[in-house]
N, C-alpha and C positions, 0 to 999 in steps of 0.2 A: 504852787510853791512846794520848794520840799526841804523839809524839817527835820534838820538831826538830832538825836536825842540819846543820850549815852543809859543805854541799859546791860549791865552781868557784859559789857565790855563787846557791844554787838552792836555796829554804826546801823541803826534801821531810818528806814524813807514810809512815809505815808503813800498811799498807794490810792490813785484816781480811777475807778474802773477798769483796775486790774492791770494800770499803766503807770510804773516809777516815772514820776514828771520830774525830769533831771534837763538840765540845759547846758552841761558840758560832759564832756570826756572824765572828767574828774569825777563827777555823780556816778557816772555810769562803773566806774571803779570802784567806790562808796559801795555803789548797791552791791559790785561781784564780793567784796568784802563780806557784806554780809550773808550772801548764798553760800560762799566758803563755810564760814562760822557756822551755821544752820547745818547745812549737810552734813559735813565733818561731826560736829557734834552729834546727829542722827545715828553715824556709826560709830560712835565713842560709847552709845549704852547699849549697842548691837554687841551680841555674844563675839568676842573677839575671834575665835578660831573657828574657824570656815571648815564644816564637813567635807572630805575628802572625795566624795559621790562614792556611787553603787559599784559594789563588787563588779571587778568585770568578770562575765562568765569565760571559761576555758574555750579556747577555740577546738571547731569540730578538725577534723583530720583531710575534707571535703566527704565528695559522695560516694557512697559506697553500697554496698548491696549484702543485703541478709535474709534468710530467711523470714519470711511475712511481710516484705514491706514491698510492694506494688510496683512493677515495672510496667504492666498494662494492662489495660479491661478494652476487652474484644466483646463487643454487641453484635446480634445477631439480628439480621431484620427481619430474617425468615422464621428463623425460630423463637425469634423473642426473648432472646435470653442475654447474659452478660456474663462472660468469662473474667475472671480475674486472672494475671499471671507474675507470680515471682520468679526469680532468675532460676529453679532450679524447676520450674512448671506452674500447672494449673494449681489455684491455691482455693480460689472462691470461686463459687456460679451460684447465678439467680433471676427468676425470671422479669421480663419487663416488658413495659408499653411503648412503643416510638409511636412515631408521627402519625396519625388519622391521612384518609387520603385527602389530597390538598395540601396538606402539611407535613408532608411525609420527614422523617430527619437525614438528610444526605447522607449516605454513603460517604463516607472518607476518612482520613486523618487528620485527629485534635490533638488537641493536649489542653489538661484544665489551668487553667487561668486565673479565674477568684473563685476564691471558695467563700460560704458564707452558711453557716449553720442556722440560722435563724432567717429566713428571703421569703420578701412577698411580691410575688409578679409584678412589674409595673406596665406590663401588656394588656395585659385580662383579669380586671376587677380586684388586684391585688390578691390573689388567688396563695397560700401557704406555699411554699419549696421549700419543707425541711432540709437539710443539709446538702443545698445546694451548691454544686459543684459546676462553674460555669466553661463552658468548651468553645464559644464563641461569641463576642463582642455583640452582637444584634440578638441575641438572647438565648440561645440553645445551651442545655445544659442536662448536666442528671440532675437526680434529685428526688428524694420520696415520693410516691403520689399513688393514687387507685392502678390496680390493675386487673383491667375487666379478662383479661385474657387475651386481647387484641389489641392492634395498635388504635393508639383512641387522644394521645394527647395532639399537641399546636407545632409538634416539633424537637420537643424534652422525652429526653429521658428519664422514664419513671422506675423508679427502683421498689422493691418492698423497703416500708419503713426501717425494720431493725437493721437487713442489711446496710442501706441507707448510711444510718448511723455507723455502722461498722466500718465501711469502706472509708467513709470520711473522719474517722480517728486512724487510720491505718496511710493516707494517702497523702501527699502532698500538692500542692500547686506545680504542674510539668509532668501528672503523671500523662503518661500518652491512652489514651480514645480512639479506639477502630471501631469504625461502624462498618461492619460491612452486610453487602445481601447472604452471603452465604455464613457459614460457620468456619474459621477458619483457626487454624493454630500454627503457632511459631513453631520454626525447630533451633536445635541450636546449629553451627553453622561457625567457618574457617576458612579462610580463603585469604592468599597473600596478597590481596587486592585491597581488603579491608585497612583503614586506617592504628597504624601502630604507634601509640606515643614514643616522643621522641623529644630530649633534651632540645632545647634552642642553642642557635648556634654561640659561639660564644663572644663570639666578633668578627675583627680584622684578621685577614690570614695571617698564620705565624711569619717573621722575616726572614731573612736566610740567616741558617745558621742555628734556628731555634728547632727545638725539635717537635713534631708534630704529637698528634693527640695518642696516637697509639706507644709513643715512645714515651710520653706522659705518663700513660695507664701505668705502662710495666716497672714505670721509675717509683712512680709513686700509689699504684693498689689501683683496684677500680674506682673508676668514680662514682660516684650517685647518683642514682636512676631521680627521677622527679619524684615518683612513688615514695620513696625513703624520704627525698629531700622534704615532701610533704607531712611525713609523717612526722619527722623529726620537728619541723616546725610548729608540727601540733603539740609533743612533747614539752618545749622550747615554753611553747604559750601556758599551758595549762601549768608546768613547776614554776614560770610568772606569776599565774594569777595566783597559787598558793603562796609565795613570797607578799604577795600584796597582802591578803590576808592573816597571815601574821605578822606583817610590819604595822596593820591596823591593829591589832588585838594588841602587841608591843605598847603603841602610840594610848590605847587607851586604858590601858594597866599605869605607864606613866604620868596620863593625867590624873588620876585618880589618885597618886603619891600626891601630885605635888598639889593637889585639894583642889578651891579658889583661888589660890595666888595665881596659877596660871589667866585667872578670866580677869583679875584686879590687876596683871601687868599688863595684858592686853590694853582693858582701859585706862590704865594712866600714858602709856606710849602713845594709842592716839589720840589723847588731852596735850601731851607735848606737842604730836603734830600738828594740832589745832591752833596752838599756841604759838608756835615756829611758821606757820602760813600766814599766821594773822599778821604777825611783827612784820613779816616782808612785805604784804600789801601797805600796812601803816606807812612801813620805809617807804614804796614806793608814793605813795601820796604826799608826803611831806616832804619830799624833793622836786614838786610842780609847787604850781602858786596856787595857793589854797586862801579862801576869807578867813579873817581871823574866828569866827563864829566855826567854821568846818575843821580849822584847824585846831580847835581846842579840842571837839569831837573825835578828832583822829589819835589825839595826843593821850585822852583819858584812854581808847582802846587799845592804845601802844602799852600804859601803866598796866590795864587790868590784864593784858598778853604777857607782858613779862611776870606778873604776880603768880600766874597759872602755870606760866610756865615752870619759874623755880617751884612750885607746886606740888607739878605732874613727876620733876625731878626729881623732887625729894623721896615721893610715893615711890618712884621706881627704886632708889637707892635702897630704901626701906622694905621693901619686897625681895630686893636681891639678897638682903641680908639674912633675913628668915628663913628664905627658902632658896637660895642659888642652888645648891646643889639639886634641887628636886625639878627645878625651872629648866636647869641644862638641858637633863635626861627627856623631861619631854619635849623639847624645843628639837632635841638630835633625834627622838623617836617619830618627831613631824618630819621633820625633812627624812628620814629613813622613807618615811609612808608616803613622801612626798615621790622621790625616786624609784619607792618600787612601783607608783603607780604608772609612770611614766615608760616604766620596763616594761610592764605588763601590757599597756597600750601598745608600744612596739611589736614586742613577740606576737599580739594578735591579729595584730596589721598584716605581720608578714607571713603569719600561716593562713590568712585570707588568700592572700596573693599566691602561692604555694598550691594551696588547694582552689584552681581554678576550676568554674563551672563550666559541667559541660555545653558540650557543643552542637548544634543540627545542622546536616547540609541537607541540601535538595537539587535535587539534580533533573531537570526538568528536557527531555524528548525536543516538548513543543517548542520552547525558546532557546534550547540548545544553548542553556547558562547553567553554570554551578553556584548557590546561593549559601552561602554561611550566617547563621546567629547563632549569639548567646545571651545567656541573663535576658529570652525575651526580644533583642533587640538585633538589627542588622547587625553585621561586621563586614563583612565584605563578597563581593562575588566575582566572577570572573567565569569567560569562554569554557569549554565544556568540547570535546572532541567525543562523537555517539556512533560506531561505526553500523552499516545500514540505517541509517538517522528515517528512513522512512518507515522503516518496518517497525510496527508497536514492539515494547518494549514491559508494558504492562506496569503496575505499580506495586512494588517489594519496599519495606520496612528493615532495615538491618541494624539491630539495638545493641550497643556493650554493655552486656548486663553486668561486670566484674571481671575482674582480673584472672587468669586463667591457675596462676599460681598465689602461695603467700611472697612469693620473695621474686617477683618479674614484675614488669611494665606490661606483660603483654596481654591483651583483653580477650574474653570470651564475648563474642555474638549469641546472638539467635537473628532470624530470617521470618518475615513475616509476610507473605503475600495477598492481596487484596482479590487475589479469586482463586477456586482453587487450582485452575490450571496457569500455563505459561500466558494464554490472552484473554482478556474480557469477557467470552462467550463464556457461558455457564456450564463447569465442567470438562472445559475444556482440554485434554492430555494429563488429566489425574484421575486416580481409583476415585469410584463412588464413597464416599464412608457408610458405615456400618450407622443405623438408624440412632441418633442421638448422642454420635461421635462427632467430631469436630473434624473439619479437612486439612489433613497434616498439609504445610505447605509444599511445592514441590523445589527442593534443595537444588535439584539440578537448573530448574527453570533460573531460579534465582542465581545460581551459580554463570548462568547463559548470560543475564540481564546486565550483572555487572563485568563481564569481562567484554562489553560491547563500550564501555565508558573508559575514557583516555583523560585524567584529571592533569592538567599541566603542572609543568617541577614543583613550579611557586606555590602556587596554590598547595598543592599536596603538603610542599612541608608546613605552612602556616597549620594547615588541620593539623597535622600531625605534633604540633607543639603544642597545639590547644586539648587535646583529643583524653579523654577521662571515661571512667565509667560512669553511665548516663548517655552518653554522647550516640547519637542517631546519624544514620543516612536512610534517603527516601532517591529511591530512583521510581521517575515516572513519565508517563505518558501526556500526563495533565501541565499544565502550569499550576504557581500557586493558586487558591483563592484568593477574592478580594477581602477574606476575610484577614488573610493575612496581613497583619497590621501591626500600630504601637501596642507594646505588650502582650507578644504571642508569640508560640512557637510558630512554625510551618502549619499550613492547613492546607489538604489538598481535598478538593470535592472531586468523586469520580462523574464524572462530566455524560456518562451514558446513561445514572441513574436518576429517580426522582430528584427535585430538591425544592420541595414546599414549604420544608419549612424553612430553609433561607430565602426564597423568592420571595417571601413574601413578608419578608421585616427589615428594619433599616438597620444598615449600618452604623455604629455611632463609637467610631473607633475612640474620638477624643475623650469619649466622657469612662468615669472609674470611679460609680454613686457607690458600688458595697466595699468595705474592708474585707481580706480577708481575714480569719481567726487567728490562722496562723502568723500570717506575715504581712509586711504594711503593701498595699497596692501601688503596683509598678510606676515609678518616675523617671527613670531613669538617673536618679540621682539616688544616691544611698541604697540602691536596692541590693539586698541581702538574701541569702540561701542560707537553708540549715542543710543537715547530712544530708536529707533526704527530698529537698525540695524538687527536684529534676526527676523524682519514679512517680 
């Protein structure tokens, strides 16, 4: 059975193991009346006015390059050591341990992935890896650890502790990883071959009659490079997000006039609403066919609805009267805070988009394909035209570490080659280096390597609309690895050297157990770059 019983104006049902035992349509109404009243009221002694959330931070400008902040770290597997390099040169070296034999660490091209300052192996006894930096999905990483003076770990890269610490407050997730056998160094490097950002097209061709883009320019000034347009949107965001922050400071200067009347309007308007929901359920109940017993019930929560209601009204009238004018001003300083918030979220949106991340291609010999990602993930790839397609080709690194001026589009390179001559063989058609010098790469070679590669129209311009400082090309001899996978850059193993310590761990591309410190682990959904996420 179920038993109504008029309480403070609220139709309640007795309840059977958690089961309103109602046997029509009309109970079942009954009961939502009362969830109404319940709820509603819940938020009638709830603080009326809803925090506006967290300051939004100023949007970055995208990525860019400064002095001290890591474009790449060159390991030496011969000499044991680990070069640091920012866009203007060597920054840091310090010595390290790779791979024991059997577990040697490949030879190739990484890029780190997740970082995690605090990691305990889940391979081998959970073993410490201070500030570990991981460069492939099946477990290869740097990372603090002993260094006996020889290669002695599983396949990691061991660093000295403080360095350690060093490189990873200084580095971000996408910095790029050479390992190579020899000792090798970037140059920097030009070549009209190299991808040049370029505005996207802007559509439909003009129709006859309209004037085309160059008759544009001279009518109306030049136009804006991305570069500017980027930067200006960074502008755009950051005098938003200061706008936000004084429309809040405004907002709570306002409240503070107008005392607690603003919290005691709050709750009398939704004692009205409470009031004005309940009457219209009542209404709706008393226009079906109700028992006389249900309908007395419905009748008394109708009286005690409108008692509260003229009530809630009165309280309001009474409040406006004290305080109107102080009520205005914060009510127009909320909606002020309300708007700026909404700008600022815009402005950041669109300097995101602005500042796009960079880009990797790979350009692969073996399967005679050109492969593009970003943020980590595919974008696209297409045919590849390699003229002598038999004759090695070797594998060069060509990074835009920055823009060449303050006020162009056009990017400075460097050139990094994975041996030091033009093919594989050790030493091949470059000077020896001087004993505990590093092997300039050879310019020319690389110069050879990419004027053998024919990128078709399309393709070309897609990079070239994407194409930012950060942004890589790899021409090679190899294919990808199968390491290359969800959440990676390009990974190329050199295919002629050891590789123990990949042969011999699994792959487990799907799983993503550590955060990293800096930034939340790749989804492909919401994933985010700070300035510097891609050095």
């Amino acid at each position: 059975m179920c038993r109504g019983a008029f309480r403070g104006g609220i139709v309640r049902c007795y309840e059977a193991k958690g089961l309103i035992v109602c046997s029509s349509g009309r109970r079942r109404m009954l009961n939502r009346l009362k969830r109404l009243h319940v709820g509603v009221l819940a938020l009638a002694v709830a603080p009326a006015l809803a925090a506006l959330g967290p300051a939004l931070p100023a949007a970055a400008a995208g990525p860019s390059v400064t002095s001290g902040s890591p474009v790449m770290a060159v390991v030496s597997l011969g000499r044991q050591k680990v070069t640091i390099y920012d866009a203007r040169g060597r920054m840091l070296e310090a010595p390290v341990s790779t791979g024991q034999v059997g577990y040697e660490t490949p030879a190739g091209l990484y890029s780190v992935i997740e970082r995690k300052k605090h990691h305990f192996s889940n391979l081998y006894e959970n073993a410490p890896m201070p500030f570990m930096q991981r460069i492939t999905w099946s477990g290869i990483a740097l990372h603090a650890g002993a260094l006996p003076g020889y290669p002695a770990s599983h396949g990691c890269i061991r660093l000295p502790y403080d360095f350690a610490g060093r490189l990873f407050e200084m580095s971000r997730r996408g910095l790029r990883v050479v390992v190579a056998r020899d000792d090798v160094a970037p140059v920097d490097f030009a070549h009209p071959a190299l991808f040049r950002p370029q505005t996207p097209s802007p559509g439909p061709a003009l129709s006859q009659g309209q004037p085309d883009a160059r008759v544009q320019a001279a009518a109306f000034g030049p136009q804006p490079t991305r570069r500017s347009t980027a930067a200006d949107k960074a502008v755009a965001a950051e005098a938003a997000a200061e706008r936000l922050k004084q429309a809040r400071r405004a907002l709570s200067r306002a409240r503070e006039e107008a005392g607690d009347y603003m919290d005691k309007l709050e709750v009398a308007e939704a004692a009205k609403r409470i009031a004005e929901a309940t009457l219209r359920e009542a209404d709706a109940l008393l226009q079906g066919k109700l028992s006389a017993r249900d309908g007395e019930v419905v009748k008394a929560a109708k009286a005690k609805a409108q008692e509260r209601l003229a009530g809630a009204q009165g309280e309001i009238d009474a409040i406006n009267a004290a305080a109107k004018a102080r009520i205005d001003a914060a009510l127009a300083a909320r909606a002020e805070a309300k708007a700026a918030r909404e700008a600022a979220a815009s402005a950041e949106e669109e300097a995101k988009l602005a500042a796009l991340a960079p880009v990797s291609v790979f350009i692969s010999r073996k399967t005679q394909r050109l492969y593009v990602r970003q943020a980590f993930e595919p974008l696209f790839e297409s045919g590849v035209t390699i003229r002598n397609p038999q004759s090695p080709i070797g594998t060069t690194l060509f990074t835009a570490v920055g823009y060449v001026g303050s006020d162009t589009d056009e990017l400075r390179w460097t050139a990094l080659a994975m041996y030091p001559g033009p093919s594989h063989r050790r030493g091949e058609g470059a000077p020896r280096a001087r004993q505990g010098d590093a092997s300039q790469t050879d310019a020319a070679a690389a110069t050879a390597a990419l004027e053998r590669i024919s990128i078709p129209r399309e393709a070309l311009d897609r990079i070239n609309e994407l194409v930012s400082p950060g942004s890589s090309l790899i021409i090679s001899d190899e294919s990808m690895s199968r390491e290359t996978s969800k959440g990676t850059d390009f990974v190329v193993v050199m295919s002629g050297e050891p590789q123990g310590g990949i042969s011999r761990r699994r792959l487990r591309p799907d799983v993503f157990t550590d955060l990293d410190d800096d930034l939340p682990a790749p989804s492909g959904k919401g994933f985010s770059f700070g300035p510097f996420s891609w050095w």
